[in-house]
C-alpha positions in Angstrom: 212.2 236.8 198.5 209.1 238.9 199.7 207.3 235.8 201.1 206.2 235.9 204.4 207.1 240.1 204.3 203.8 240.8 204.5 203.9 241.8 201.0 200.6 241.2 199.2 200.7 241.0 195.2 198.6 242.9 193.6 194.9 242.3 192.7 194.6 241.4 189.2 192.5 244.3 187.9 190.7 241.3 185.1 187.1 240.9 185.0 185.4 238.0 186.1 185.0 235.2 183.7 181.9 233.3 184.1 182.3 229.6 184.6 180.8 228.1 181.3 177.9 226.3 182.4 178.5 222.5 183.3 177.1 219.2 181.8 174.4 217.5 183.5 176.8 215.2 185.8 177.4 211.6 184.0 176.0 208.9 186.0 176.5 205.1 185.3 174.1 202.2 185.5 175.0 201.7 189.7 174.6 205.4 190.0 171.6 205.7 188.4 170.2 203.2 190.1 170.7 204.6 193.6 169.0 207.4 192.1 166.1 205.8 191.5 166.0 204.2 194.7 166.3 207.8 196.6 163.7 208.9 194.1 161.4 205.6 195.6 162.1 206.6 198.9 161.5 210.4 198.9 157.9 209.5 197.0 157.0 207.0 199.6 157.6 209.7 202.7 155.4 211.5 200.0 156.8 215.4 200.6 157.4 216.4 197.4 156.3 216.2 193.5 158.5 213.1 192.2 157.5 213.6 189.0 159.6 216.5 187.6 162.6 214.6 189.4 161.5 211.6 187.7 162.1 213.7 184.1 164.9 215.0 185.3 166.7 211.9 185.7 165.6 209.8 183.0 167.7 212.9 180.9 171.0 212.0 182.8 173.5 210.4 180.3 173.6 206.6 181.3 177.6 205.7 180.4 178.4 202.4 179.2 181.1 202.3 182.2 181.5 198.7 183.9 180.6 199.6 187.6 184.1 198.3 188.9 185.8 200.6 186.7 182.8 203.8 188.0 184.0 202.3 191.8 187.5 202.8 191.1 187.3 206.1 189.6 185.0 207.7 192.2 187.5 206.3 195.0 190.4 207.8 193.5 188.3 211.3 193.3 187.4 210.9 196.8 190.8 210.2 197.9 192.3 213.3 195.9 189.8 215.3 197.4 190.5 214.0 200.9 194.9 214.8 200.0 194.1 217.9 199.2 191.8 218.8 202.3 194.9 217.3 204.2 197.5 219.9 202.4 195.0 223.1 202.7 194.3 222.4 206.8 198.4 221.8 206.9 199.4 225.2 205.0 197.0 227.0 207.5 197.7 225.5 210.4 201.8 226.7 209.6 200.2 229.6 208.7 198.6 230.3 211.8 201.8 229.4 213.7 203.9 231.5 211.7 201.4 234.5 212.6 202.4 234.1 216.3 205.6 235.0 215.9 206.0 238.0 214.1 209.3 238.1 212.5 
């Protein structure tokens, strides 16, 4: 095979697509909550207007979703996030090695 030949494949020659643009994020009732509560804080240390925050989250889509179920979900995320983190650092730390000795 040509891996690890220093062969590079060849830059696909298609434009960029643009990312279509995302949804406001979903928040549930315990999230929107401890936005509110930042929201409090940041207007008591009085540094910045509150009140187009204060719009801008009362838009958020509150979901119906039990906050044990939001909990779970988030710590699944966060753990996927954290595998993956693990695998990248891994591949470049072989990498890395492998670049030290040139075959």
């Amino acid at each position: 095979s040509l891996k690890g030949r220093g062969f590079q494949a060849p830059v696909a020659r298609t434009p960029r697509k643009r990312k279509p643009p995302s949804p406001p994020p979903v928040v549930n009732a315990w999230e929107a909550r401890r936005l509110e509560r930042a929201e409090k804080k940041k207007s008591r240390e009085g540094s910045y207007n509150g009140a187009s925050h204060k719009k801008h989250i009362e838009q958020l889509p509150v979901t119906e979703e039990s906050d044990e179920a939001w909990l779970n979900r988030r710590a699944e995320k966060n753990l996927l996030t954290d595998v993956n983190e693990l695998l990248a650092r891994a591949k470049a730390r072989r990498k890395a090695i492998a670049a030290m000795f040139p075959t």
